[in-house]
LOLO-372771 format. One line per field, with one value per residue (C-alpha): residue in three letters; x, y, z. Coordinates in steps of 0.25 Angstrom, whole numbers, plus 5000, padded with zeros to 4 digits. Each point is the difference from the previous one (the first is absolute). Layout:
code: c(ala, ...);
X: c(X, ...);
Y: c(Y, ...);
Z: c(Z, ...);
REM end
This chain:
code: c(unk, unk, unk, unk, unk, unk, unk, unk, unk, unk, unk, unk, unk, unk, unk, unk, unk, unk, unk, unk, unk, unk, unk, unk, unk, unk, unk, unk, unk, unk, unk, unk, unk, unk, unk, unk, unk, unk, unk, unk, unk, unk, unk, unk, unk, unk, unk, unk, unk, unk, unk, unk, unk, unk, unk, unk, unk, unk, unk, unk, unk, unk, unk, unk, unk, unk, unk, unk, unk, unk, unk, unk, unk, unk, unk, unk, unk, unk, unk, unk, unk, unk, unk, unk, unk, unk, unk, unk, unk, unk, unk, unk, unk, unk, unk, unk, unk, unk, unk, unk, unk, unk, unk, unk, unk, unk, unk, unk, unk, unk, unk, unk, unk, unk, unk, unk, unk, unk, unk, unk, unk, unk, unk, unk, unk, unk, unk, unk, unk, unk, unk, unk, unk, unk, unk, unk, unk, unk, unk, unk, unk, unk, unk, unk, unk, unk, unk, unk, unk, unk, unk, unk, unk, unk, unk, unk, unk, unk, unk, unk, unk, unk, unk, unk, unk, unk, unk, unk, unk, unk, unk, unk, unk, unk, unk, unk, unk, unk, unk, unk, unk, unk, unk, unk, unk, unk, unk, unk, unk, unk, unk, unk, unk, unk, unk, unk, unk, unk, unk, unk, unk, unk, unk, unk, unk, unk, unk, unk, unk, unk, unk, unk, unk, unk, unk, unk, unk, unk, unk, unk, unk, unk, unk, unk, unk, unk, unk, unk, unk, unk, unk, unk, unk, unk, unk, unk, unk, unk, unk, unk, unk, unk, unk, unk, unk, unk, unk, unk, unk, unk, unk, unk, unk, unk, unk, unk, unk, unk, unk, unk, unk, unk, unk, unk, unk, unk, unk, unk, unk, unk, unk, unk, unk, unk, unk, unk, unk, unk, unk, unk, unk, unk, unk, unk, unk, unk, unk, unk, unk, unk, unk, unk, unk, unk, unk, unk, unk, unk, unk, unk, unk, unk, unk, unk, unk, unk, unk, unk, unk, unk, unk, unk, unk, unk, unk, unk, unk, unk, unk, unk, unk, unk, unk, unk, unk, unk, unk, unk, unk, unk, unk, unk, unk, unk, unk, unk, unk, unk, unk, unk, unk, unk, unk, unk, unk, unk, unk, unk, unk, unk, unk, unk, unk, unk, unk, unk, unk, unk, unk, unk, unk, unk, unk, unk, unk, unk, unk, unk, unk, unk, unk, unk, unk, unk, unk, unk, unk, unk, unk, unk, unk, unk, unk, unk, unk, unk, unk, unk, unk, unk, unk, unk, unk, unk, unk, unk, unk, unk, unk, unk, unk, unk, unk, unk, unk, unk, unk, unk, unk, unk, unk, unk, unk, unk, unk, unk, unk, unk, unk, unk, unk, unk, unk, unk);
X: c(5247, 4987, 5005, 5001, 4985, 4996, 5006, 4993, 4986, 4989, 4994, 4985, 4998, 4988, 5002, 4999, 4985, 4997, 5008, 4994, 4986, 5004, 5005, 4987, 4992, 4991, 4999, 4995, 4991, 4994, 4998, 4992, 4991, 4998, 4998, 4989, 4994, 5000, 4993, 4989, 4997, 4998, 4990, 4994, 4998, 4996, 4988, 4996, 5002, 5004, 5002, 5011, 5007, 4996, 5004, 4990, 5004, 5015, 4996, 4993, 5011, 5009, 4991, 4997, 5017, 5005, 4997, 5003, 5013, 5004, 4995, 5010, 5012, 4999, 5001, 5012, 5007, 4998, 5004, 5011, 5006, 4995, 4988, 4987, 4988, 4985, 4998, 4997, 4984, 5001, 5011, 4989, 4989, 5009, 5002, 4985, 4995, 5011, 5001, 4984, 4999, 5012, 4994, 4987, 5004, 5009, 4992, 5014, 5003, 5015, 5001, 4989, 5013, 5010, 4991, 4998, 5013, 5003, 4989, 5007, 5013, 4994, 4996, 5014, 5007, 4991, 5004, 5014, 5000, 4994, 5008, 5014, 5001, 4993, 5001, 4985, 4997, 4996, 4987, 4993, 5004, 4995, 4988, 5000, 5000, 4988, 4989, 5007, 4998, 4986, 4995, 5008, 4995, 4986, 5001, 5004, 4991, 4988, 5008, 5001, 4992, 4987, 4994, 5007, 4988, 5004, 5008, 4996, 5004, 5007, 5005, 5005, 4993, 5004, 5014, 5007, 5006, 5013, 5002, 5002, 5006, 4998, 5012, 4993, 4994, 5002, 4987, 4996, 5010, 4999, 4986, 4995, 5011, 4997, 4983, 5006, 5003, 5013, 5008, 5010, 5001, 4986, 5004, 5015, 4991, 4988, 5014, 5005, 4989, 4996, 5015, 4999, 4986, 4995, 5010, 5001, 5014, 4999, 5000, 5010, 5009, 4999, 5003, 5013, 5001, 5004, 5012, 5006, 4999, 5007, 5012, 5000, 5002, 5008, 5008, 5004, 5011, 4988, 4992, 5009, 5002, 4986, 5000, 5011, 4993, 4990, 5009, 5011, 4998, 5013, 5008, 4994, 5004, 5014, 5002, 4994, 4985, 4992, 4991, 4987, 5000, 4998, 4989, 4993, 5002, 4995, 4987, 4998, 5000, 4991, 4989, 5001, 4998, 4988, 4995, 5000, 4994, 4988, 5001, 4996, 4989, 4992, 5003, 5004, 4992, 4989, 4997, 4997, 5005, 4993, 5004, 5005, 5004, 5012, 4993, 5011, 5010, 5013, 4999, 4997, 5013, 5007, 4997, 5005, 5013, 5001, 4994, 5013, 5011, 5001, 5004, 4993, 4997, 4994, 4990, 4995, 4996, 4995, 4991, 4997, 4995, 4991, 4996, 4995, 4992, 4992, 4998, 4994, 4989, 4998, 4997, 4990, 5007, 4996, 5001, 5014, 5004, 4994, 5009, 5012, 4999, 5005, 5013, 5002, 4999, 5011, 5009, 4998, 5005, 5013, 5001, 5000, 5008, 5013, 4997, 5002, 5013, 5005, 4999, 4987, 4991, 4992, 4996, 4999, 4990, 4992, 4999, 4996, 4990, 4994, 5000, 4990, 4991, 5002, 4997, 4989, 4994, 5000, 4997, 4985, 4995, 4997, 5002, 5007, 4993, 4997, 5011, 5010, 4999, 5003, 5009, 5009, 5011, 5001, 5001, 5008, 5011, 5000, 5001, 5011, 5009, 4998, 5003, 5013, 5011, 5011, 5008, 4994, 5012, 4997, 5010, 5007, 5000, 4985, 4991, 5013, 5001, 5014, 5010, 5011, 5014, 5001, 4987, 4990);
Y: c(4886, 4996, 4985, 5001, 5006, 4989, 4989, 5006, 5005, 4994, 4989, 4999, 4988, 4992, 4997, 4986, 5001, 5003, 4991, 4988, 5007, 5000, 4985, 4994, 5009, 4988, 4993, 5011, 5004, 4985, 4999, 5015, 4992, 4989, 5007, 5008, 4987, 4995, 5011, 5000, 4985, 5004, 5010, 4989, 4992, 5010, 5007, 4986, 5008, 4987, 5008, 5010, 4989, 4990, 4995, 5007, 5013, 4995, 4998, 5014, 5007, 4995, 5006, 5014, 5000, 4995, 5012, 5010, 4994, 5000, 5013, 5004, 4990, 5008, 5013, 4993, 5000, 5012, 5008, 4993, 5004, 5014, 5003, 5002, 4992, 5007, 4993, 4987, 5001, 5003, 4988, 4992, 5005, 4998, 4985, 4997, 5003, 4997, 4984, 5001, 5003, 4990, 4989, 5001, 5001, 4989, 4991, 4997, 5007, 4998, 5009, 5009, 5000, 5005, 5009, 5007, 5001, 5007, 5009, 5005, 5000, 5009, 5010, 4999, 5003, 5012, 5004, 4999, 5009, 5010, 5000, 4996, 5005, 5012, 5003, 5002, 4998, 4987, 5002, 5009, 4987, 4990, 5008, 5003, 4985, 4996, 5011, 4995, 4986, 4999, 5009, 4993, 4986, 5005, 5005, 4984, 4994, 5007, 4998, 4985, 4994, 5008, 4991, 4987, 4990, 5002, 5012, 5017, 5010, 5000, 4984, 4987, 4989, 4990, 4995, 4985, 4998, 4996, 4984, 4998, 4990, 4993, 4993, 4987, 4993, 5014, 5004, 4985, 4998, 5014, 5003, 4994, 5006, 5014, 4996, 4995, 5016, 4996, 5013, 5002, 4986, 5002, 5014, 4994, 4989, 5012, 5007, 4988, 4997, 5012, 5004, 4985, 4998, 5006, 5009, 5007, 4999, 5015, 5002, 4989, 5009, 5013, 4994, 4995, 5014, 5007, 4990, 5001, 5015, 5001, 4991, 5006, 5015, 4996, 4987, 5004, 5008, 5006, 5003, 5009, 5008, 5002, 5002, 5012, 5007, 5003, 5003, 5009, 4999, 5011, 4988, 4987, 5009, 5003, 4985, 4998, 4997, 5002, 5008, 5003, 4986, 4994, 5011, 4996, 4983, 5002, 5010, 4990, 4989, 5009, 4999, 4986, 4997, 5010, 4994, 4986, 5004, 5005, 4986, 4994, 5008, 4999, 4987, 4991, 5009, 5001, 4996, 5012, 5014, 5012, 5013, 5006, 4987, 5003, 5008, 5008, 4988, 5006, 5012, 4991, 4990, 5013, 5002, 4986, 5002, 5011, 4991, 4989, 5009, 5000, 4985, 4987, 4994, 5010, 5005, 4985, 5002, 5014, 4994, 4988, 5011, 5005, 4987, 4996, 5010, 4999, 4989, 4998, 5011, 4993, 4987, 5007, 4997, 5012, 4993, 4997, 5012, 5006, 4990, 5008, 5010, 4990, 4997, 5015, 5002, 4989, 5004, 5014, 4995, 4992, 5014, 5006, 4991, 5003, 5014, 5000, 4992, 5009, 5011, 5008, 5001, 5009, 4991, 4987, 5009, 5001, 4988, 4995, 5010, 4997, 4984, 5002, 5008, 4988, 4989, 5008, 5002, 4987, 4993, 5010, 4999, 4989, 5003, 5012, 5011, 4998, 5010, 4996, 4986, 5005, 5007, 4992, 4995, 5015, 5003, 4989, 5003, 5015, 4995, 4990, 5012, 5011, 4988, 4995, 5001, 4998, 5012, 5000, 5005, 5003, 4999, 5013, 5005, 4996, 5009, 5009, 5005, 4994, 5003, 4994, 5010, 5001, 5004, 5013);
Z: c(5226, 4991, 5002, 5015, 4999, 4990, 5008, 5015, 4995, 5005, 4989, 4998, 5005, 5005, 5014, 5006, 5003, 4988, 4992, 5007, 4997, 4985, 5002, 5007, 4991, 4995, 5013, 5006, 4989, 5001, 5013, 4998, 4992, 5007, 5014, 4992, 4995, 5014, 5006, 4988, 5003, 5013, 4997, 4992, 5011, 5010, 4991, 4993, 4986, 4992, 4987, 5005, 4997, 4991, 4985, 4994, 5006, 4996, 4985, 5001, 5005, 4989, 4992, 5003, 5005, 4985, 4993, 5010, 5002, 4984, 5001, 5012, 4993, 4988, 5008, 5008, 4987, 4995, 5012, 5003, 4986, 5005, 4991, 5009, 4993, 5004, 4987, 5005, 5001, 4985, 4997, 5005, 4993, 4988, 5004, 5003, 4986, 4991, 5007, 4999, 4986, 4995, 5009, 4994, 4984, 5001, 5012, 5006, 5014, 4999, 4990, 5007, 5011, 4991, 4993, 5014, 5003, 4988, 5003, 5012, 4995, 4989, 5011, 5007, 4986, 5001, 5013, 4998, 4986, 5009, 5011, 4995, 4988, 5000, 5016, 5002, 5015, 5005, 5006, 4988, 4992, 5008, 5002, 4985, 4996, 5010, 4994, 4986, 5004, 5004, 4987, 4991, 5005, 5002, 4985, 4995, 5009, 4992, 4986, 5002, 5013, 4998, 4987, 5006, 5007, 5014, 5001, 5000, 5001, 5013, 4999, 4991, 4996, 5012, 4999, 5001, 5011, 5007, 5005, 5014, 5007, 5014, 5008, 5000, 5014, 5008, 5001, 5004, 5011, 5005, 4998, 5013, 5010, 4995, 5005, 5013, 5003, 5009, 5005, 4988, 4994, 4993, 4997, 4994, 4992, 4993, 4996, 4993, 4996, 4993, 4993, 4993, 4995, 4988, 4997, 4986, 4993, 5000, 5014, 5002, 4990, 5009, 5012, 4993, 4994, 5014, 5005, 4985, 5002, 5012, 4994, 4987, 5006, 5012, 4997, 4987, 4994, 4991, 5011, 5007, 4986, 5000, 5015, 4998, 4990, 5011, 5010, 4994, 4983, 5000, 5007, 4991, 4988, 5003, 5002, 4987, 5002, 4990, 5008, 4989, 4997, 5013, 5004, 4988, 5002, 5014, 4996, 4988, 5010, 5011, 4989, 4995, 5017, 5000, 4988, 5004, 5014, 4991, 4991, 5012, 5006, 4984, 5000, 5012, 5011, 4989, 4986, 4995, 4998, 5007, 4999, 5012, 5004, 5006, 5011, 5005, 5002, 4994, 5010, 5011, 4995, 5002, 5014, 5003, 4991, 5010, 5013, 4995, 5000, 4984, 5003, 4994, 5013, 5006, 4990, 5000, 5014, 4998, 4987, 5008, 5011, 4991, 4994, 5013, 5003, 4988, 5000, 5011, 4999, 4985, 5005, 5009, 5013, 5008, 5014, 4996, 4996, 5013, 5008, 4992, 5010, 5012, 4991, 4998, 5013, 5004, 4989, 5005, 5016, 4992, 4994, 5014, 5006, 4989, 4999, 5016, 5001, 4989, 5008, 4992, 5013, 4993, 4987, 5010, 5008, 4988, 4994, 5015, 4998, 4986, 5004, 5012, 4991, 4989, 5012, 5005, 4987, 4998, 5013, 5000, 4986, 4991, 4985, 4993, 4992, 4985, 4994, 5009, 4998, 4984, 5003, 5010, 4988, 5000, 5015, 5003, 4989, 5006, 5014, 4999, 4991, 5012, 5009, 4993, 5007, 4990, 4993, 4987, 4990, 4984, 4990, 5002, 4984, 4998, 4994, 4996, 4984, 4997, 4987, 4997, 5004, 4986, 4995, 4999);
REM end
């Protein structure tokens, strides 16, 4: 009787819509990103707002993304293995001034870089004392290690920056920095179709442009950080261990995974990602360490950890988001960041339109809504207030979350005090 049930109960299966969904992921994914690209270019050429996508707001953007994007990977892999990391602000605080100081005694940036890394590794040993071994709650730890961070670093800074020619005490001495590299004859060949301002081939040519000129080592690394990411935890036999001990730790232990030492490997790892993310910001985004540097970013690589579905590819787009953004009202581009609000409101009509043939009537009416208040915001005034043009990364991070329509799922052990069976 219980094999006849066995043999005639229903299997969870995907069904075939969803299966070829999970097959043509990437292609879809891509032509996402290339649809939005298009319809950037587009808005390009109709306001006349050169720099919305140019190579210098390209190389900015890699900028401001890089850390944020460490930041969120190094959240990525501590969650995943089910340890929730607030602590990332402090991590990075930790990895600013430990790859200042090293970089500055020794005059050489390299082993500034593993002197940072370190630092943040540091700060994830901490957080996985506190939170494996001893069960404290994630968040007071993460929480715990940030206010310990920026005391502890503001209390160094004055024992060895403050007497240094250069440095006080709030900031290092400047610091050597990292070589970059340029793909050679790009910029030439390319640099005159980018002036010419042709409808998405000039667009296509500021892009390349602007990921192969004067690009720091560094930064280069990171961006090959994420794609490793994504096939070390889901292409590998180690990955899926980890992975497990997120999901269902009473499962990967009674299959003989060590489940403390890959919570701890993956929030030692979370740290050394935060800590390089701060590396770059004292010493490839600037020369110098500042206290209170990292300005919020290991919160807001959380929020696109969360915006990517605790997946590699798409925290990238969510830091890139954010990078954007910023750097646009950086560079002082207010009329562009004014022509934003013609691309919100057609991504806000596509948005419409799937919400429609998906049967939500209600959300499609909405976002028809908030898109002619957008277009008629934009088509009757000029420029954008002040503190909303500083603020944008902000708004348009939040704006794209509330929007998304993808089922966000977290690990489903995450955050959980977990022993083993046969513990107290």
């Amino acid at each position: 009787m219980t094999q006849t049930m066995d043999r005639t109960a229903p299997r969870d299966t995907p069904s075939a819509p969803a299966r070829l969904l999970g097959r043509w992921r990437g292609l879809w994914i891509a032509l996402v990103v290339l649809a939005a690209f298009a319809a950037l270019s587009a808005v390009r050429a109709l306001t006349g707002q050169n720099p919305l996508t140019d190579s210098g707001t390209v190389q900015a953007t890699l900028a401001f993304a890089v850390p944020i994007a460490m930041a969120g990977l190094g959240g990525l892999w501590a969650e995943r293995a089910g340890i929730v990391n607030i602590g990332l602000e402090g991590m990075m605080v930790f990895g600013t001034w430990c790859g200042a100081y090293v970089a500055w005694v020794t005059g050489d940036p390299w082993a500034g870089l593993a002197a940072g890394v370190l630092g943040g590794v540091l700060g994830g040993l901490i957080h996985a004392l506190a939170t494996v071994t001893f069960g404290v709650d994630h968040i007071v730890s993460g929480v715990a290690i940030n206010i310990l961070a920026v005391g502890a670093m503001r209390y160094l800074s004055i024992l060895f920056f403050q007497e240094a020619p250069g440095g006080g005490a709030s900031q290092s001495p400047p610091l050597p920095g990292f070589p970059r590299f340029s793909v050679p004859f790009v910029a030439e060949v390319l640099g005159p179709v980018q002036e010419q301002r042709i409808f998405l081939v000039s667009d296509l040519a500021g892009l390349i442009i602007g990921l192969t000129t004067g690009m720091s080592v560094i930064t280069l690394l990171a961006i090959l950080l994420v794609p490793a990411s994504f096939l070390i935890l889901w292409k590998t036999p180690f990955g899926l261990r980890l992975r497990s001990c997120g999901e269902n730790p009473d499962a990967a232990e009674s299959l003989g995974v060590p489940v403390y030492r890959y919570k701890y490997l993956a929030v030692l790892v979370s740290g050394g990602l935060a800590g390089l993310g701060g590396v770059f910001l004292a010493m490839v985004a600037s020369n110098i360490y500042q206290e209170g540097q990292t300005n919020g970013r290991g919160y807001i690589g959380l929020a696109a950890m969360i915006f990517g579905n605790w997946r590699p590819g798409g925290l990238a787009m969510g830091a890139g988001l954010f990078g954007y953004t910023d750097a646009l009202q950086v560079r002082g581009a207010t009329a562009a960041v004014h022509a934003l609000l013609l691309l919100i409101a057609i991504a806000l009509l596509a948005v419409a339109v799937y919400q429609w043939l998906r049967g939500r009537r209600v959300a499609a009416v909405v976002s028809v809504a908030l898109a002619v208040v957008l277009g008629a915001w934009f088509a009757f005034t000029d420029t954008l207030p002040r503190e909303l043009v500083t603020y944008s990364p902000h708004i348009a991070t939040l704006l794209v979350m509330a929007l998304a329509t993808q089922r966000l799922r977290a690990p489903a052990a995450v955050g959980r005090q977990w022993r083993p069976r046969g513990g107290s």
